[in-house]
Every structure is written in structure tokens, then in C-alpha cells.
C-alpha positions as CSV (number, residue, x, y, z in Angstrom):
1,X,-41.9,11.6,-10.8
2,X,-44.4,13.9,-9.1
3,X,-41.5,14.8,-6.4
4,X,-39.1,15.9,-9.1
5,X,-41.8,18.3,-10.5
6,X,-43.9,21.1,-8.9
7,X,-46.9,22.0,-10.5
8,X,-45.8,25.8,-10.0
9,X,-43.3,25.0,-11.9
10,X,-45.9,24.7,-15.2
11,X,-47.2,27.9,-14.3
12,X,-44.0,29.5,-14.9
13,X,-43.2,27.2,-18.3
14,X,-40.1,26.0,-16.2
15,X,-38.2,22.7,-16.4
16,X,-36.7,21.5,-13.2
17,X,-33.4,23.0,-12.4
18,X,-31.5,19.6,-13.2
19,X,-33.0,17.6,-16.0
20,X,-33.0,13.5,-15.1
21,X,-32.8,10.8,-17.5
22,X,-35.2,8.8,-17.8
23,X,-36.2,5.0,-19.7
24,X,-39.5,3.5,-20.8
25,X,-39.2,-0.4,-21.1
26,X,-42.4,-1.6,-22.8
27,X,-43.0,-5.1,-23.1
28,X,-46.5,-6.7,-25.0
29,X,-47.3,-9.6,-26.6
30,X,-47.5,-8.0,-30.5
31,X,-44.4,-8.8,-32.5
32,X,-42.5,-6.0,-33.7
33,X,-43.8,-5.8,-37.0
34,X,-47.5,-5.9,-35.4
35,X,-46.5,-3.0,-32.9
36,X,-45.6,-0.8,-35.8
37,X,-48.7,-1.8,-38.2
38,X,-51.3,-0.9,-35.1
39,X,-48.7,1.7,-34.3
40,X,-48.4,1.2,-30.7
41,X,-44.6,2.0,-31.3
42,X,-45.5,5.8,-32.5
43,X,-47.8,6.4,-29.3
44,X,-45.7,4.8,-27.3
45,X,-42.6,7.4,-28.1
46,X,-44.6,9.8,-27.8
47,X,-45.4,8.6,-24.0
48,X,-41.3,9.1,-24.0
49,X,-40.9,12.3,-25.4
50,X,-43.8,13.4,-22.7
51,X,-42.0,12.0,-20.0
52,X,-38.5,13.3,-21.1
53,X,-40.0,17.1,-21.1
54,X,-41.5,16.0,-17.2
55,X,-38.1,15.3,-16.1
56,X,-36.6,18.5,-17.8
57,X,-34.4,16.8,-20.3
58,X,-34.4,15.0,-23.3
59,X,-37.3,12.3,-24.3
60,X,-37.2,9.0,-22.4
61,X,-34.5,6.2,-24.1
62,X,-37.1,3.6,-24.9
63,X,-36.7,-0.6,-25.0
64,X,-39.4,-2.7,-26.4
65,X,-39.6,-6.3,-25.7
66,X,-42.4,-7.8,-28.0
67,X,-43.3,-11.1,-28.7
68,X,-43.6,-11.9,-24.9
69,X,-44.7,-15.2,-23.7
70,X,-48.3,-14.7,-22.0
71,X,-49.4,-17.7,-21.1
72,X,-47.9,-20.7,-19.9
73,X,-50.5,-23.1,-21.7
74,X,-51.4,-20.8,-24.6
75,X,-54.6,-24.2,-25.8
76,X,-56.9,-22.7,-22.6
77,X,-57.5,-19.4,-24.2
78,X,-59.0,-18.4,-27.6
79,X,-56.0,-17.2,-29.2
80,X,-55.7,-17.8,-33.1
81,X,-52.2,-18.7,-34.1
82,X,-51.7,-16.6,-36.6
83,X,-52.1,-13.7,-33.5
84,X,-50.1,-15.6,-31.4
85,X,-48.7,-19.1,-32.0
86,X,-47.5,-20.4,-28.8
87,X,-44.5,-22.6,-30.5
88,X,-42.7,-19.1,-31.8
89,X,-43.5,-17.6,-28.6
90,X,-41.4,-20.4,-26.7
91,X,-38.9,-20.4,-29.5
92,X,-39.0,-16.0,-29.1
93,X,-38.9,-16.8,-25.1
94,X,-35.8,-18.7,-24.9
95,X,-33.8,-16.9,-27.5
96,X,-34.7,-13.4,-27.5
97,X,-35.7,-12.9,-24.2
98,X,-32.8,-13.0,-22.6
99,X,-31.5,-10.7,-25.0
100,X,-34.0,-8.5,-23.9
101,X,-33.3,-8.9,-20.2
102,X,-29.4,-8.0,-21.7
103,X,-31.1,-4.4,-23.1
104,X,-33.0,-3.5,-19.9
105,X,-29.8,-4.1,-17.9
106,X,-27.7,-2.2,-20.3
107,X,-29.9,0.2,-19.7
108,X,-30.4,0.7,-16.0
109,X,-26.7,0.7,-16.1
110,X,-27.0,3.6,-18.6
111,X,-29.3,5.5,-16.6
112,X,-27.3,5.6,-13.5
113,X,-24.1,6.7,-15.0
């Protein structure tokens, strides 16, 4: 990112001469109702809109993968289930995830068009 932009170029309140596009794929454990009751998903396009204005164009396309599977044996940590029960995450793992994996690749694609 830091070769695309000069710091000059703040000084000057330029954008670079040929805007990039640019993606943010976030993944984390909260589902996606618990990413927008913390809020995470509001910071987190804000992160894109930042990073969209560093690569002189629009804000970044965003992806969010919640739900992810963290741990392979999810009864050696102190987790409660009703923050993360391990049977919906195997159940969100094998059917969502590679939907996910679908987006992000849909994606890159996208972003080298």
C-alpha cells in the first residue's frame, strides 16, 4: 500500500494519479448478528472507506466470513455455548464456509478485472 502512496502526496491533499481497487475480507468467530450488535461491522467499513481514500478511489468492497471454526476441539477451552457452540460451528463450517471461500474468489476475480 505504502508504494502506491507518497506521503507528499498528503501534503498536497492529492489522491494518486490512478485510483486501485481494493477488498477487505474479514473473517472472526462472532456470527453475523453478534458482529452487528458489538458493531464490529460499522468499524470495520469504516477501516474500508479509509483504505479506499488510500488507494485514491472508492471505499474497499468488503466480505465477512463470521461464524468461523476456531478450534478443532472447542471442550479444551472455556468457551460457553451460547458464545460459541462448537456443533453449529461444524454445521456453519461445512455449509457456509465454502460459500464463503466462493465470495473471496468471486472477489479476487473482481478485483483484477
Amino acid at each position: 500500500m505504502f508504494t502506491n502512496v507518497s506521503y507528499s502526496s498528503f501534503d498536497h491533499g492529492r489522491k494518486m494519479e490512478k485510483p486501485k481497487r481494493c477488498a477487505m475480507i474479514v473473517t472472526m468467530g462472532a456470527t453475523d448478528g453478534q458482529m452487528r450488535q458489538i458493531g464490529y461491522d460499522q468499524q470495520f467499513n469504516y477501516y474500508g472507506q479509509q483504505l479506499g481514500y488510500m488507494m485514491g478511489g472508492r471505499p474497499a468492497e468488503m466480505l465477512y466470513s463470521n461464524d468461523a471454526y476456531q478450534f478443532t476441539d472447542y471442550s479444551k477451552y472455556n468457551i460457553s455455548v451460547d458464545r460459541a457452540d462448537p456443533v453449529q460451528k461444524k454445521k456453519h463450517l461445512e455449509e457456509e464456509y465454502p460459500k464463503d471461500l466462493d465470495k473471496a474468489y468471486e472477489l479476487g476475480r473482481r478485483m483484477c478485472q
